[in-house]
MIDRENGU-417164 format. One line per field, with one value per residue: residue in three letters; residue number from 0; x, y, z of N, C-alpha, C in turn. Coordinates in steps of 0.1 Angstrom, whole numbers. Layout:
nugu c(ALA,...)
tormi c(NUM,...)
nX c(X,...)
nY c(Y,...)
nZ c(Z,...)
caX c(X,...)
caY c(Y,...)
caZ c(Z,...)
cX c(X,...)
cY c(Y,...)
cZ c(Z,...)
//
This chain:
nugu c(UNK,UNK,UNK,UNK,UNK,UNK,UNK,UNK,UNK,UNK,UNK,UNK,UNK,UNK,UNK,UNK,UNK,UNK,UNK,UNK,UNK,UNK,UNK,UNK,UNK,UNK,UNK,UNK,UNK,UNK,UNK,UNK,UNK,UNK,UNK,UNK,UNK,UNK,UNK,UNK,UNK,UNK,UNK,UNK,UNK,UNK,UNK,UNK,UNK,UNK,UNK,UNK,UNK,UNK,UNK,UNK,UNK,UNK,UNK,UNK,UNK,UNK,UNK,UNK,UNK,UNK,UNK,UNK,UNK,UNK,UNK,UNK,UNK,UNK,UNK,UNK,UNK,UNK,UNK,UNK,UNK,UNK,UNK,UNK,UNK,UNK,UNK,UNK,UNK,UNK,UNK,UNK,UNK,UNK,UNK,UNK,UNK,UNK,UNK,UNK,UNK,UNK,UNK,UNK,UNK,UNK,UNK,UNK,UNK,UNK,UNK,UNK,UNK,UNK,UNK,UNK,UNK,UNK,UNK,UNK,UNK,UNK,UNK,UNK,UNK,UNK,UNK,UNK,UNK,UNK,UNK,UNK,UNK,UNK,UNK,UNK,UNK,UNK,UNK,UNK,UNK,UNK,UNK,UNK,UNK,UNK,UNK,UNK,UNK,UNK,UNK,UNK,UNK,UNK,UNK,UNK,UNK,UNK,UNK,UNK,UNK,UNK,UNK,UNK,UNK,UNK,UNK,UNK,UNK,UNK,UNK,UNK,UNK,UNK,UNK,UNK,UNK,UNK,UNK,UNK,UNK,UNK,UNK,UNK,UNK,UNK,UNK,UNK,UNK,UNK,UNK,UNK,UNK,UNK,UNK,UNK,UNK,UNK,UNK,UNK,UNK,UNK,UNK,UNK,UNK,UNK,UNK,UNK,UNK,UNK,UNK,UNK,UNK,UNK,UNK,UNK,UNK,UNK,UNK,UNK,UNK,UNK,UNK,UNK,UNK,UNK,UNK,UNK,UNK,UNK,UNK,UNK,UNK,UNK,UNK,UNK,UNK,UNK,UNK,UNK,UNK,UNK,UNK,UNK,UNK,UNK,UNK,UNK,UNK,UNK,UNK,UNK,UNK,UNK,UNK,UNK,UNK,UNK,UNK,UNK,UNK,UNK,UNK,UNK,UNK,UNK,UNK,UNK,UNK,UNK,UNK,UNK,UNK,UNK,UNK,UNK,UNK,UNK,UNK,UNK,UNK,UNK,UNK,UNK,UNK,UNK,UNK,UNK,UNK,UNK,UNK,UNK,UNK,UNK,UNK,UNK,UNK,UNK,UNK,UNK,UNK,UNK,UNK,UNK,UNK,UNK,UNK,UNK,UNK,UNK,UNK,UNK,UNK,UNK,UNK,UNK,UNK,UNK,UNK,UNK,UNK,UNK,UNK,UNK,UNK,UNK,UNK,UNK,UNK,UNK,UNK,UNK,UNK,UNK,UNK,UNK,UNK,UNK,UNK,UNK,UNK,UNK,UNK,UNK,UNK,UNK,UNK,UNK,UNK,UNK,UNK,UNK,UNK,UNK,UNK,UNK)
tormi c(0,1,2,3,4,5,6,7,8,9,10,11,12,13,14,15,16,17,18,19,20,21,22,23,24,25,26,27,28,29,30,31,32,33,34,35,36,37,38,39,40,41,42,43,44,45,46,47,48,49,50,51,52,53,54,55,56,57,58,59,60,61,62,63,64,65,66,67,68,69,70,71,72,73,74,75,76,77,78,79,80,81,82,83,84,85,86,87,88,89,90,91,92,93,94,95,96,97,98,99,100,101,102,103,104,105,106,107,108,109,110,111,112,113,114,115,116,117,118,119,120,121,122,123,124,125,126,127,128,129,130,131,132,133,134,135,136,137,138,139,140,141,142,143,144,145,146,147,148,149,150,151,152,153,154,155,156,157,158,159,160,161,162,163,164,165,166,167,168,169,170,171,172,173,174,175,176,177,178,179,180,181,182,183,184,185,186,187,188,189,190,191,192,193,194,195,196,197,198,199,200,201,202,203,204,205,206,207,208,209,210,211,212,213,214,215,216,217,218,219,220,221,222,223,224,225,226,227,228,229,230,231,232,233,234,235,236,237,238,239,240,241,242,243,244,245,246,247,248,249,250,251,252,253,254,255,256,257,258,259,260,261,262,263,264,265,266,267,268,269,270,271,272,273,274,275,276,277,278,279,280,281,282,283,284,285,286,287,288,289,290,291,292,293,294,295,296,297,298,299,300,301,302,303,304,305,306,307,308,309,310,311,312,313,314,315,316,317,318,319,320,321,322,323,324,325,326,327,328,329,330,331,332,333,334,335,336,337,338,339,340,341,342,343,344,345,346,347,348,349,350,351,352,353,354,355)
nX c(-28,-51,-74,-79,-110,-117,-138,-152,-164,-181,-190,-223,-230,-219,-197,-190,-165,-138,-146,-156,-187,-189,-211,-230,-241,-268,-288,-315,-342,-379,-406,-416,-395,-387,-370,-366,-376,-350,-336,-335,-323,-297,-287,-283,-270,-245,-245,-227,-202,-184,-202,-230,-230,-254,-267,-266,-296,-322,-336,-355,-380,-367,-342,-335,-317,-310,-315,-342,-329,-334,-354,-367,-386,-414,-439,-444,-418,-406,-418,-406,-383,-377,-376,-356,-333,-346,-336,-307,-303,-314,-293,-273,-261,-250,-266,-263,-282,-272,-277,-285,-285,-293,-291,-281,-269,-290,-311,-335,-352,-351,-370,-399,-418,-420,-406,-385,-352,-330,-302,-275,-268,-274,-258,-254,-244,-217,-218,-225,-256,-268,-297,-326,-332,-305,-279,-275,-277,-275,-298,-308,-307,-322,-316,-313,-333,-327,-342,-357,-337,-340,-358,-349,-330,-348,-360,-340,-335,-359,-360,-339,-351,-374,-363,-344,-368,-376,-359,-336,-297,-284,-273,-261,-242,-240,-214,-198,-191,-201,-227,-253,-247,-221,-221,-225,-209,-183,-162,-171,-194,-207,-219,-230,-242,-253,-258,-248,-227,-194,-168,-152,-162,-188,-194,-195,-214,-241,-240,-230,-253,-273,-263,-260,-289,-297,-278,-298,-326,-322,-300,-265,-241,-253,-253,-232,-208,-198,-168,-146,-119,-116,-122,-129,-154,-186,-181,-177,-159,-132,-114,-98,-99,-88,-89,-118,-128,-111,-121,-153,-145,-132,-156,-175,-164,-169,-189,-197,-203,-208,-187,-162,-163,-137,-125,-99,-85,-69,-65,-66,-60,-38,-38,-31,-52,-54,-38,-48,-74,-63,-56,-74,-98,-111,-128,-140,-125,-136,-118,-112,-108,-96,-83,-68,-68,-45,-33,-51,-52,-26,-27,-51,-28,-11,-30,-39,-66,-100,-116,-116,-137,-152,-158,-166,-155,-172,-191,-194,-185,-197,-194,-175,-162,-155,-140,-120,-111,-100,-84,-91,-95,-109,-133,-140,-162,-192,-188,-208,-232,-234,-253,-276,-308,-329,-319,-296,-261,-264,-278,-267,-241,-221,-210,-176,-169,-146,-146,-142)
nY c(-322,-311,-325,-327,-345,-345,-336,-305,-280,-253,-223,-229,-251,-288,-301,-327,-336,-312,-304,-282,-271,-245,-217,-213,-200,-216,-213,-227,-225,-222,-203,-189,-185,-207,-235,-265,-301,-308,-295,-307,-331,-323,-309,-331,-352,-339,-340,-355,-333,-312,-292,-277,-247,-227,-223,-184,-168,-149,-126,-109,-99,-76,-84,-94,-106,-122,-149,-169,-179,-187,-178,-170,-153,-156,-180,-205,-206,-212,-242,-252,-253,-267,-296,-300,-295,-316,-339,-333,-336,-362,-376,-374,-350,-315,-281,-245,-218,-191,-157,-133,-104,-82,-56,-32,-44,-57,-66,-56,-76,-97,-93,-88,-67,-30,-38,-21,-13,-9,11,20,40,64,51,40,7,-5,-32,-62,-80,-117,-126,-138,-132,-129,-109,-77,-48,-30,-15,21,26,33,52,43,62,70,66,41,17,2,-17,-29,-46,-56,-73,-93,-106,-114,-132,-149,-163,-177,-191,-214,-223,-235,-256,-251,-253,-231,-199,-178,-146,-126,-107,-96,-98,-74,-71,-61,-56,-51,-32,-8,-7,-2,26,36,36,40,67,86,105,104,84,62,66,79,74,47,33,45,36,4,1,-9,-34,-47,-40,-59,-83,-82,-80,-108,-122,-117,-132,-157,-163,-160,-181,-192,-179,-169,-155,-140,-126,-106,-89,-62,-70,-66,-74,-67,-41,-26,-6,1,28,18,-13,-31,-10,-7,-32,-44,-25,-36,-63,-58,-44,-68,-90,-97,-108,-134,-147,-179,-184,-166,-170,-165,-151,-157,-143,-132,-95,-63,-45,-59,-74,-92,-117,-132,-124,-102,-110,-124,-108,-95,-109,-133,-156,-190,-195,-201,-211,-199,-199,-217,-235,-267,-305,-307,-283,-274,-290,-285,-259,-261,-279,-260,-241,-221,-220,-232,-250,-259,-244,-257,-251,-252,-277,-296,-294,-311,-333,-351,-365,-355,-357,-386,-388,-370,-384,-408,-407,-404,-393,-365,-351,-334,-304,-292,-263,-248,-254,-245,-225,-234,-250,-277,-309,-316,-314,-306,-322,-347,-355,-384,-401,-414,-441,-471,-482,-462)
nZ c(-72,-90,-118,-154,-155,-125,-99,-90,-71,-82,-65,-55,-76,-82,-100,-118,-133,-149,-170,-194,-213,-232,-239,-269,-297,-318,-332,-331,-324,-324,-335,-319,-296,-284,-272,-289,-292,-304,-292,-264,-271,-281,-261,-239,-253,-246,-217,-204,-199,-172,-163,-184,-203,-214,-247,-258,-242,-243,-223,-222,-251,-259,-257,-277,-305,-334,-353,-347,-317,-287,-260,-225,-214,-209,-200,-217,-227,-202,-198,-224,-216,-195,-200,-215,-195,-180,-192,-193,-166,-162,-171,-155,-157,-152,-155,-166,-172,-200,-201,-224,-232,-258,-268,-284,-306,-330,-357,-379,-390,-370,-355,-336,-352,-343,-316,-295,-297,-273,-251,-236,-246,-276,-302,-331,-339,-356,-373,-391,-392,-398,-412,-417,-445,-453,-451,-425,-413,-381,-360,-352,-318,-290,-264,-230,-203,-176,-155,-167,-164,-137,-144,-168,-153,-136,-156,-161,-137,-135,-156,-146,-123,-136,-153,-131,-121,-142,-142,-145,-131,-121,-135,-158,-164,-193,-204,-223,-257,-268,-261,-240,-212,-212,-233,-216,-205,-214,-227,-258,-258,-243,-232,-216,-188,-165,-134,-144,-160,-175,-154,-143,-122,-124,-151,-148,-133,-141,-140,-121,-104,-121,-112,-83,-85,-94,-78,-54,-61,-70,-55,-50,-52,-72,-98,-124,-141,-176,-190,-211,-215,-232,-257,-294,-305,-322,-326,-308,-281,-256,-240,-215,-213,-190,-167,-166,-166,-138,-123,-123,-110,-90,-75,-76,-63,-39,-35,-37,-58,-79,-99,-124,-157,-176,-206,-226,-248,-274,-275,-291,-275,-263,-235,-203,-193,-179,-155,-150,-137,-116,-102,-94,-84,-62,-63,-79,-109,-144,-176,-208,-247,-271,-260,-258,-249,-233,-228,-214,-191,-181,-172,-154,-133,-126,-114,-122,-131,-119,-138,-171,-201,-231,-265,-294,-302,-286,-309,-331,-315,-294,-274,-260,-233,-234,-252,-244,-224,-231,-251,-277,-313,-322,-342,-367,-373,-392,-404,-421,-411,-384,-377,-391,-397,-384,-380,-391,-387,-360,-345,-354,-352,-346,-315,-309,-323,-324,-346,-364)
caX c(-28,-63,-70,-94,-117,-116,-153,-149,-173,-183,-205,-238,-229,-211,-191,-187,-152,-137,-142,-175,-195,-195,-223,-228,-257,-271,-301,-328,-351,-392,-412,-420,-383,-391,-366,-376,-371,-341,-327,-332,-311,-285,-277,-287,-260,-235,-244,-211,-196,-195,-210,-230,-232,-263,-264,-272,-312,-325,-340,-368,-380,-361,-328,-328,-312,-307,-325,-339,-326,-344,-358,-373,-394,-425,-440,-442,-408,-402,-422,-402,-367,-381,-377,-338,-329,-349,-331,-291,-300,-313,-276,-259,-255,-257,-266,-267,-288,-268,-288,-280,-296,-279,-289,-281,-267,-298,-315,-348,-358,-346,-371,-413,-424,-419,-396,-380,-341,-322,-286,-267,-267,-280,-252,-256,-232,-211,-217,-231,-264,-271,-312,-330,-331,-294,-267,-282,-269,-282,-306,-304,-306,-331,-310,-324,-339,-326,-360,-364,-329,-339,-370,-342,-323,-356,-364,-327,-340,-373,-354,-330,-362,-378,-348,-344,-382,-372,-343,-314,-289,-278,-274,-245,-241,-231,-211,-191,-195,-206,-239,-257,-239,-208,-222,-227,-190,-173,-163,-171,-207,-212,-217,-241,-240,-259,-247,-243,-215,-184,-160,-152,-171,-205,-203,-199,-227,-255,-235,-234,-264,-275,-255,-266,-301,-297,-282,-308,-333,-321,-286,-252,-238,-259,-249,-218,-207,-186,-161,-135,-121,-112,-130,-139,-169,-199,-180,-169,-141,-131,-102,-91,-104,-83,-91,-128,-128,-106,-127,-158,-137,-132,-170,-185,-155,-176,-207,-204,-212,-205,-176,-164,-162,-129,-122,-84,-81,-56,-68,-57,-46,-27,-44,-28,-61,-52,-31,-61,-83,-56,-51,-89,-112,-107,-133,-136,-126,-129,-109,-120,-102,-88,-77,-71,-69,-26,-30,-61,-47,-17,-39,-53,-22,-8,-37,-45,-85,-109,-124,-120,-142,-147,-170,-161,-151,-180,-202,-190,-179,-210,-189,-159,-156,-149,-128,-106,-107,-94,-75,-99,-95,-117,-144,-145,-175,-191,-187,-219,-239,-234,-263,-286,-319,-330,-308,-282,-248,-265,-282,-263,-228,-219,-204,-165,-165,-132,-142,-144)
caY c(-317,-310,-330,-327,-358,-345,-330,-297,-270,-238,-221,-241,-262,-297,-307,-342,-329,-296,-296,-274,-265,-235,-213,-215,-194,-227,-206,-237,-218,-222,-191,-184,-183,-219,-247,-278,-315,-311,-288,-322,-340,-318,-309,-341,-358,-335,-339,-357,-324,-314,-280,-275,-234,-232,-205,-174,-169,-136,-124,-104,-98,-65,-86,-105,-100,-128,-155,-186,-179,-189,-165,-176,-145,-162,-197,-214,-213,-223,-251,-260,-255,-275,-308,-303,-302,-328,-347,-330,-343,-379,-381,-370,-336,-296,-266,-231,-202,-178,-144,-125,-94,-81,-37,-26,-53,-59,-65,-54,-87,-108,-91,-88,-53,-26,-40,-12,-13,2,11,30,56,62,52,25,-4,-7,-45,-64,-94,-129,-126,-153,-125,-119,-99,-68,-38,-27,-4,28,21,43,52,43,65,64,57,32,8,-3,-24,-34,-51,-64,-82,-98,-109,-126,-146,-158,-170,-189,-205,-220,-227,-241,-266,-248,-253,-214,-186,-171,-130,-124,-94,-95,-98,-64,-71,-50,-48,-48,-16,-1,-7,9,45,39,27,42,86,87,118,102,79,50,69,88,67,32,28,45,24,-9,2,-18,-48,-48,-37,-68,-95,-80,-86,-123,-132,-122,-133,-169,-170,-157,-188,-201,-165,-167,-140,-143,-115,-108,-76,-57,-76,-59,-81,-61,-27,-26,-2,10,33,9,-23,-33,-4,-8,-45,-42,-23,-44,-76,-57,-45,-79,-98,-101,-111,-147,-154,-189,-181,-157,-173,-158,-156,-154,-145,-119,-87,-54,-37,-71,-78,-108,-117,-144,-116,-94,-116,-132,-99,-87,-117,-143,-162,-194,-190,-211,-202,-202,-197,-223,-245,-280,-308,-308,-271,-277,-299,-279,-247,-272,-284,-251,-232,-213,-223,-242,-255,-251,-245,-256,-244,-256,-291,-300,-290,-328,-341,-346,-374,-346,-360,-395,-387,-369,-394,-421,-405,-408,-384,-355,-354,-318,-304,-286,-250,-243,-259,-242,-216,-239,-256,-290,-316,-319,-303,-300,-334,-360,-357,-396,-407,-423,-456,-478,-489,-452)
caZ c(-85,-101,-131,-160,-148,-112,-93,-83,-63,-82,-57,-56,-84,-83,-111,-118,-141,-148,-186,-190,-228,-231,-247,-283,-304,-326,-341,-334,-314,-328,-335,-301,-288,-274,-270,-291,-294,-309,-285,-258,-278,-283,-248,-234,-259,-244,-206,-197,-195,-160,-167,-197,-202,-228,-254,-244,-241,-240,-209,-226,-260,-263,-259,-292,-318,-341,-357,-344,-310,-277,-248,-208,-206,-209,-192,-224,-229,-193,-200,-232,-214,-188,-214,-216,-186,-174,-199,-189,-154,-163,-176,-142,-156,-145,-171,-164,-185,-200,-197,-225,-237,-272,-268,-298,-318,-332,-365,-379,-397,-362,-339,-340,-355,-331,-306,-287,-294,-263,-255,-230,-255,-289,-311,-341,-344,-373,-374,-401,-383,-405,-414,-426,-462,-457,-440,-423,-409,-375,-362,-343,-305,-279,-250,-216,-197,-165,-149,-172,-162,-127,-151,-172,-144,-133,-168,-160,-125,-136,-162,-136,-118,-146,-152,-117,-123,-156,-137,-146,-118,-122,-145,-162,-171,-203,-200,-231,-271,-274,-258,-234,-203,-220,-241,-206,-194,-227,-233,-272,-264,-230,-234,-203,-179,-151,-128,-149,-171,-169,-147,-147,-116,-126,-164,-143,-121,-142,-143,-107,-97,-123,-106,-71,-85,-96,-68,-45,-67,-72,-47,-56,-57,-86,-103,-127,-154,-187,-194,-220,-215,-244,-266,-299,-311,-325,-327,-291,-274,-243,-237,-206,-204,-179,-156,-166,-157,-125,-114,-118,-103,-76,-72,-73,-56,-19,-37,-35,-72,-80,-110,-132,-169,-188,-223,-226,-256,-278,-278,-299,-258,-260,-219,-202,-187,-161,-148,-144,-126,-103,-96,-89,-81,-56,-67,-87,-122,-157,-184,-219,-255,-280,-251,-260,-237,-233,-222,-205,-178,-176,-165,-136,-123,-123,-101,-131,-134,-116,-149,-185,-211,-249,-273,-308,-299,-288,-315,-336,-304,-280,-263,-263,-223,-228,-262,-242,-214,-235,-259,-288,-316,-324,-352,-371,-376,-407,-399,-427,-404,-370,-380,-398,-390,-383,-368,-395,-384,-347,-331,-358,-346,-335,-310,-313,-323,-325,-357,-373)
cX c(-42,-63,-87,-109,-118,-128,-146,-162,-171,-195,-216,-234,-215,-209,-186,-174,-154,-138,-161,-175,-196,-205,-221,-246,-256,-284,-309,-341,-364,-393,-412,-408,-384,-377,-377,-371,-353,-329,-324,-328,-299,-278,-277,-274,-246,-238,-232,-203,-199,-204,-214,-233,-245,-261,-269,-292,-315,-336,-354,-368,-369,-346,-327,-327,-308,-317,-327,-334,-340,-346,-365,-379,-408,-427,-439,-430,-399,-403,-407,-383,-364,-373,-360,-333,-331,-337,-314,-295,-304,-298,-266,-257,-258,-258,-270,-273,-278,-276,-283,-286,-287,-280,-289,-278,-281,-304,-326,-359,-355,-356,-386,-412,-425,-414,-386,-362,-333,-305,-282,-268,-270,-272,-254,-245,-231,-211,-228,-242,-264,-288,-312,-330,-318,-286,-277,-275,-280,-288,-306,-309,-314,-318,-320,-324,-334,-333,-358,-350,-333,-354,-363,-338,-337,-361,-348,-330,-349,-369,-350,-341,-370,-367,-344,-360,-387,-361,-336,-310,-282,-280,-261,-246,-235,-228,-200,-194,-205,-222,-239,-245,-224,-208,-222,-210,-182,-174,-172,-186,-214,-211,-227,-235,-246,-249,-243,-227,-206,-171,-161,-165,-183,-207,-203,-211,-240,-250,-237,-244,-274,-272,-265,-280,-303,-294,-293,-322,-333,-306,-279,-248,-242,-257,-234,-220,-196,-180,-150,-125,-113,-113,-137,-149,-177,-193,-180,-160,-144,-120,-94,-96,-99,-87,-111,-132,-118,-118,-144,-157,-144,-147,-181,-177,-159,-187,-207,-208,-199,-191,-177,-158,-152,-128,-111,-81,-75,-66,-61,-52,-33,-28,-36,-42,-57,-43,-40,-71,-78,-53,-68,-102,-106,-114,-136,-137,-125,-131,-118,-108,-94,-79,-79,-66,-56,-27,-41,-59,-36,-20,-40,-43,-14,-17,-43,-60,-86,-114,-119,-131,-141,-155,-172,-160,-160,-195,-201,-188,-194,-203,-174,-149,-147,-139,-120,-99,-95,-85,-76,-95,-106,-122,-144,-154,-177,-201,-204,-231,-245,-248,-280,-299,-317,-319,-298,-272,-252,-262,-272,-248,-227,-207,-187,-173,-149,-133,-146,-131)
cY c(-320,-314,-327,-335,-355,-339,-318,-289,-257,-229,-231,-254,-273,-303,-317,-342,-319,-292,-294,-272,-251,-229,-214,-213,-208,-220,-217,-240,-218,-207,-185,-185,-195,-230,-262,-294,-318,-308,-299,-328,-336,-318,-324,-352,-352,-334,-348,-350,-322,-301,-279,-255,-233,-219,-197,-173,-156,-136,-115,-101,-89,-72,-93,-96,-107,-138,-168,-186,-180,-175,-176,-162,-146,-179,-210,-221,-217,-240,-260,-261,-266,-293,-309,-299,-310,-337,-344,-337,-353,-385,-378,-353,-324,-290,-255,-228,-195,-169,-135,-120,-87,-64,-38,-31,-63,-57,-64,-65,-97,-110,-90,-71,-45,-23,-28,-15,-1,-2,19,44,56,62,36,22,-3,-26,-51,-83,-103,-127,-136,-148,-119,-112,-83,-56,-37,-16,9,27,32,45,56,55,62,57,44,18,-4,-18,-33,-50,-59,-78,-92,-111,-119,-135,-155,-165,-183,-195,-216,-229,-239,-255,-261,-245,-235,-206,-181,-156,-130,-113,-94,-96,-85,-60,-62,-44,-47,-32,-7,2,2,20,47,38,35,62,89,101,118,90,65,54,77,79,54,30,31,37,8,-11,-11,-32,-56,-46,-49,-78,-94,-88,-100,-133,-130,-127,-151,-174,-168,-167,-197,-190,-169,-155,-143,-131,-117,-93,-73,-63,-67,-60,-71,-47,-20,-18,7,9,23,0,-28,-23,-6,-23,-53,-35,-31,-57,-71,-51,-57,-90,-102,-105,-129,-154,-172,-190,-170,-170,-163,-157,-148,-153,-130,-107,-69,-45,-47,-72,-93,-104,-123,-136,-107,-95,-122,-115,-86,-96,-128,-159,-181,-194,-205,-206,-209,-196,-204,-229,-260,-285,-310,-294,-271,-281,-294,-269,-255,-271,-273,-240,-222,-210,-233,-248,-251,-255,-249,-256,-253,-273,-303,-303,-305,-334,-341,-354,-370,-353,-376,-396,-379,-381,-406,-423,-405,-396,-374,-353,-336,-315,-292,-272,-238,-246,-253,-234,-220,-244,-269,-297,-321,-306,-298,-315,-346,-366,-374,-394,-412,-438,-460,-480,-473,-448)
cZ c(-92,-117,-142,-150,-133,-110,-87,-81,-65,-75,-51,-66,-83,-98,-108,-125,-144,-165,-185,-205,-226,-238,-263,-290,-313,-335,-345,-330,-321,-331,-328,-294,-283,-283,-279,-288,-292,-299,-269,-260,-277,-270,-240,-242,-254,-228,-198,-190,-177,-153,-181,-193,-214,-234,-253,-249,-238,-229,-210,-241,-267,-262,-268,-302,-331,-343,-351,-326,-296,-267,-234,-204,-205,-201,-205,-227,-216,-190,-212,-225,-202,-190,-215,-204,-175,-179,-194,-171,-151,-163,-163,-148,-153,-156,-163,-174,-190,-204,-207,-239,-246,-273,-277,-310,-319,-348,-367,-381,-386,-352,-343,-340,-341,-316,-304,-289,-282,-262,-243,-233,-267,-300,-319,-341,-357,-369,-385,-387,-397,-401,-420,-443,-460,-446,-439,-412,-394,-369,-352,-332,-299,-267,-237,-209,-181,-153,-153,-169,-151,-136,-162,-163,-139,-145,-166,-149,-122,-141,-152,-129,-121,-147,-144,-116,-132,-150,-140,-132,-113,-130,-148,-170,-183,-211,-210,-244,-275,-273,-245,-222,-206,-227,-226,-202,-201,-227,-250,-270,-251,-230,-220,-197,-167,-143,-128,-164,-163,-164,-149,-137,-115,-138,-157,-136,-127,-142,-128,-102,-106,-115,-97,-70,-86,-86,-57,-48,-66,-63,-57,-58,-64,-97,-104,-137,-160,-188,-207,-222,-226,-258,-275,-302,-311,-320,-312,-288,-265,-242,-227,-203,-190,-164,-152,-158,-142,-116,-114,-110,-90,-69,-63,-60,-43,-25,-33,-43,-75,-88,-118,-145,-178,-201,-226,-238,-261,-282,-284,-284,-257,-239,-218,-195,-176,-153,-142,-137,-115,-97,-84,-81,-75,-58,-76,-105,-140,-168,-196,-231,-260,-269,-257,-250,-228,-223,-214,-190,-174,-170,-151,-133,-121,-117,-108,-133,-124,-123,-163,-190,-224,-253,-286,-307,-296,-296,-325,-327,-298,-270,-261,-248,-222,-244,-255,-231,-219,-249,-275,-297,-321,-335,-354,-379,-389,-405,-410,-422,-388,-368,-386,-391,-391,-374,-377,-391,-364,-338,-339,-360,-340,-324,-312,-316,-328,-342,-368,-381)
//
């Protein structure tokens, strides 16, 4: 019976335990998309875990969409990503990239003059962005060019490279929250007439034909990907998630990617998920969604997950692994904070002590 605290083997990557960080936008990214100081601290205080997931990182200019946020499509900021996880693997620990390019959820005030917004298709989100002047509506989206995808998927491909270049132990797709390849998969987001639309299996096509690229770019088994199917985030819908995401399961399912990343959480189809991926991907999988550590370990010893996730927990917590180890309680953090600058509410989380 698999226990939290136990090592387990996702792909390429060795975990020292199965509780993993998962990604988490912090908006503390420099001018230049670059990783700073702070951002060495942060993950570096949470290298216990025995996956850190980092938050997602845009893969080229054209995938940001928010403020403050990092990128790896330049050497500088290979350089600066370099710096944290040197530091996550002084501490014994692993970090993946997550790769993730936002399409059309995008703001005007988030991105340098001129930036190209693209999309599957040329429809604006109804979603409201956070600007540094404010809440901001977003902007209407270019639809690709079919020419112009396979350049896409390569801007996906180089990241994965720097990254690897950068020390990250892998890479992680992030194929849900209403971001790109998510807008590709949907009926609501996805109107195409070539042969990335239409059917489930032409709107999965860029997701797979991404993956494909990353792993041979940098090895499948350093290649994971997040999903959530039927996830509305950022003005999201597809008629069938379930059939949409069956059938990419079963696409990638021979590839060899290291894990798929769930996020089990309630959605308006009402999806059991862990039913949809035990049913599609043989893979190893870790689960994600308002798991604490009671239901956590129950998942494990029931064959449910190879790993969970937690997002939130660790954001006060940086020593979330050896407070659950030892039965410490949990420190809540100050939710006005999550988005802020500096290192209050990010790097000045303590530790437990006995005498708190």
């Amino acid at each position: 019976m698999p226990g939290l605290f136990d090592p387990v083997r996702l792909g390429a990557l060795d975990l020292r335990n199965r509780i993993v960080m998962a990604p988490m936008t912090r908006s503390r990214a420099d001018e230049a998309d670059r990783p700073t100081d702070l951002h060495v601290d942060y993950y570096a205080q949470r290298a216990d875990a025995g996956l850190i997931v980092s938050e997602g990182i845009h893969p080229s200019i054209e995938g940001k969409g928010y403020p403050r946020t990092p990128g790896i499509y330049d050497d500088s900021q290979r350089v600066a990503w370099n710096k944290v996880t040197d530091a996550v693997h002084a501490r014994g620990g692993s970090i993946v990239a997550q790769l993730m390019h936002v399409g059309r959820i995008a703001a005007e005030a988030n991105r340098p003059a001129g930036t190209d917004v693209i999309a599957p298709s040329a429809i604006q989100a109804n979603a409201k962005l956070w600007t540094a002047t404010g809440m901001s509506g977003t902007m209407v989206p270019r639809a690709l060019e079919t020419s112009e995808i396979p350049g896409v998927i390569e801007a996906y491909a180089s990241a994965a490279a720097r990254s690897i270049a950068a020390g990250f132990d892998g890479v992680e797709l992030h194929c849900t929250s209403g971001y790109l390849p998510a807008q590709f998969m949907a009926t609501g987001t996805n109107r195409r007439t070539d042969g990335y639309g239409g059917s489930a299996a032409n709107r999965v096509r860029f997701v797979v034909e991404t993956l494909e690229a990353l792993a041979a770019r940098i090895g499948a088994d350093r290649v994971g990907f997040r999903i959530c199917p039927g996830n509305p985030f950022n003005d999201l819908h597809d008629e069938d998630p379930a059939e949409t995401h069956g059938t990419l399961l079963d696409a990638i399912d021979g590839l060899g990617l290291a894990y798929c990343h769930l996020i089990a959480m309630e959605v308006p189809q009402g999806l059991d998920h862990r039913a949809l991926a035990a049913a599609h991907w043989r893979g190893p999988l870790i689960l994600n969604e308002s798991i604490d550590q009671a239901k956590a370990q129950a998942l494990l010893s029931e064959g449910a997950a190879d790993a969970i996730s937690f997002g939130r927990p660790f954001i006060a917590n940086p020593d979330l692994v050896e407070r659950f180890r030892n039965g410490y309680p949990l420190a809540d953090f100050d939710p006005m904070l999550i988005y802020a600058e500096g290192a209050r509410g990010y790097t000045d989380y303590p530790a437990y002590s006995p005498a708190d």
